[in-house]
C-alpha positions as CSV (number, residue, x, y, z in Angstrom):
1,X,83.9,104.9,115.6
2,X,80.2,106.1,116.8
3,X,79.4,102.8,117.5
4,X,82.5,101.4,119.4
5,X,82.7,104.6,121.4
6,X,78.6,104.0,122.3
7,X,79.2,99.8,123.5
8,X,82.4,101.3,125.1
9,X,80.7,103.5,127.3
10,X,77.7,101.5,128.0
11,X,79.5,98.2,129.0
12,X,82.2,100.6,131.1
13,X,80.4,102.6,132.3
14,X,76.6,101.7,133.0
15,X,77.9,97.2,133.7
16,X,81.2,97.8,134.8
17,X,80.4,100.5,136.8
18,X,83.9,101.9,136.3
19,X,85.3,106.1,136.0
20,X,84.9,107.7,132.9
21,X,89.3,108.1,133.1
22,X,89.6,104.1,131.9
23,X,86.2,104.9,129.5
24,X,88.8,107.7,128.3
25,X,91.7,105.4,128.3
26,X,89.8,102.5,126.5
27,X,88.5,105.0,123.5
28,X,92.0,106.4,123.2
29,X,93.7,102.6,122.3
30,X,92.0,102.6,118.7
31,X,93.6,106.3,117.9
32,X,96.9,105.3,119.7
33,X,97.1,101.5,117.3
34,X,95.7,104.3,114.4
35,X,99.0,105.8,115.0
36,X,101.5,102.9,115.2
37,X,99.9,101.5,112.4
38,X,100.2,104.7,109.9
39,X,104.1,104.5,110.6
40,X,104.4,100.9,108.7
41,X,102.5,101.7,105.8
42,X,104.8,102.5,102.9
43,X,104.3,105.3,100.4
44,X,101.5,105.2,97.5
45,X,102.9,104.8,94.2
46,X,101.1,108.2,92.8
47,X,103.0,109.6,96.5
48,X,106.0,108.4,95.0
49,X,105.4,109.5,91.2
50,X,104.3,113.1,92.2
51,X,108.0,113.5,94.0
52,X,109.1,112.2,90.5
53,X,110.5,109.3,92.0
54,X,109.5,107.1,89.2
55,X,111.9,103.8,89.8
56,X,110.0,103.6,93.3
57,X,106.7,103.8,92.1
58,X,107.6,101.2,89.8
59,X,109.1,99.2,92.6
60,X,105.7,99.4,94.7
61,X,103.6,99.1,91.8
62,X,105.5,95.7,90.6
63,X,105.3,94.3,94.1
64,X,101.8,95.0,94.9
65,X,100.8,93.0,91.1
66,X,103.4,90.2,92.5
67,X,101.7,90.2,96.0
68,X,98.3,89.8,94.1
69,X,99.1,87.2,92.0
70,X,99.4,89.0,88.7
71,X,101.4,86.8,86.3
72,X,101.8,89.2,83.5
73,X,104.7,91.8,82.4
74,X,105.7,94.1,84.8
75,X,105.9,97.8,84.5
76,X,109.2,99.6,83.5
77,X,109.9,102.8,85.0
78,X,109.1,104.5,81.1
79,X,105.6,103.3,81.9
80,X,104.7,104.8,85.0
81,X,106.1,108.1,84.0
82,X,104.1,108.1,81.0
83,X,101.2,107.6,83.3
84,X,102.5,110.7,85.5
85,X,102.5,112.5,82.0
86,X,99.3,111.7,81.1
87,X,98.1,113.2,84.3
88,X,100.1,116.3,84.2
89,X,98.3,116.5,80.7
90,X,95.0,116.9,82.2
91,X,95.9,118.8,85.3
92,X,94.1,122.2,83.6
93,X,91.2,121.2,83.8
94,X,88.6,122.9,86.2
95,X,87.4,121.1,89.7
96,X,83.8,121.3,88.3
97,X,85.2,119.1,84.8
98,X,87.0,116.5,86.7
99,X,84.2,116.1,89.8
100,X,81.5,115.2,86.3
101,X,84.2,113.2,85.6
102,X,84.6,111.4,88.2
103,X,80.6,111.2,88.6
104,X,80.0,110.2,85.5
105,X,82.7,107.1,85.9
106,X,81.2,105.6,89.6
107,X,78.0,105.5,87.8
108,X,79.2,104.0,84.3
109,X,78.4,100.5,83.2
110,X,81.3,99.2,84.9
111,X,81.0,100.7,88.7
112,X,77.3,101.6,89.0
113,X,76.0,98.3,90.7
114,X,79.4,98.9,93.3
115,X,78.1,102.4,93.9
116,X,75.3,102.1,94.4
117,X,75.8,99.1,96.8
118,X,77.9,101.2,99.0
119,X,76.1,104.2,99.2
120,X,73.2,101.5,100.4
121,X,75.5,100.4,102.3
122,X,76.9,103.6,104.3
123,X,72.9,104.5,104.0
124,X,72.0,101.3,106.0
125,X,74.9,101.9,108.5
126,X,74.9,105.7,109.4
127,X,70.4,105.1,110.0
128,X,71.3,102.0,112.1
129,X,74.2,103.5,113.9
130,X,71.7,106.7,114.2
131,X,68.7,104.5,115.6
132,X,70.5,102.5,118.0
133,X,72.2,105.5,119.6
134,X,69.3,107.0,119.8
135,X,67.7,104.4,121.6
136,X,70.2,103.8,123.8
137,X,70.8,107.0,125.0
């Protein structure tokens, strides 16, 4: 957003040579598209299976494995909500035990090369996006 907003101004603005009202204009399209574009997404499957709406969290949840390409069985309705259990199940734990969780698991043997890309990732990004604002302003 940083970045769009500082090429936005500069080509408007300092090439253009046109009023900061279309500059406004121009940055608002992205927030206006941001708005259109939240009203066709359909509800999340946990959405749907905290409302205890379980046959359409199935629904989504079968279509999405279709839409991927996943050729196995799909899920019953007595599946997710034993998954919804199972959650309920561990909903006393503190925030402190499920954020170690969760820490432990983005750095496990499965996810830790993924983390640790992305954080050098957003790293690489935020300093670059920092730098060249920076230097152009």
């Amino acid at each position: 957003g940083a970045l769009y907003s500082a090429v936005t101004a500069i080509i408007l603005m300092s090439y253009l040579h046109l009023s900061w009202r279309v500059y406004a204009l121009v940055s608002a399209v992205p927030a206006a598209l941001g708005i259109f574009l939240v009203s066709m997404i359909p509800k999340s499957p946990r959405f749907q299976g905290l409302k205890q709406n379980y046959s359409e969290a199935t629904r989504i949840v079968n279509h999405m494995a279709r839409r991927t390409g996943y050729r196995g069985d799909m899920l019953e309705v007595a599946d997710v909500r034993i998954q919804f259990f199972r959650s309920a199940a561990r909903a006393d734990e503190s925030t402190l035990e499920v954020l170690r969780r969760t820490v432990l698991l983005l750095y496990s043997d499965d996810f830790w090369a993924t983390t640790v890309g992305l954080q050098l990732t957003w790293f690489g990004l935020s300093f670059g996006t920092y730098g060249l604002i920076t230097w152009v302003t």
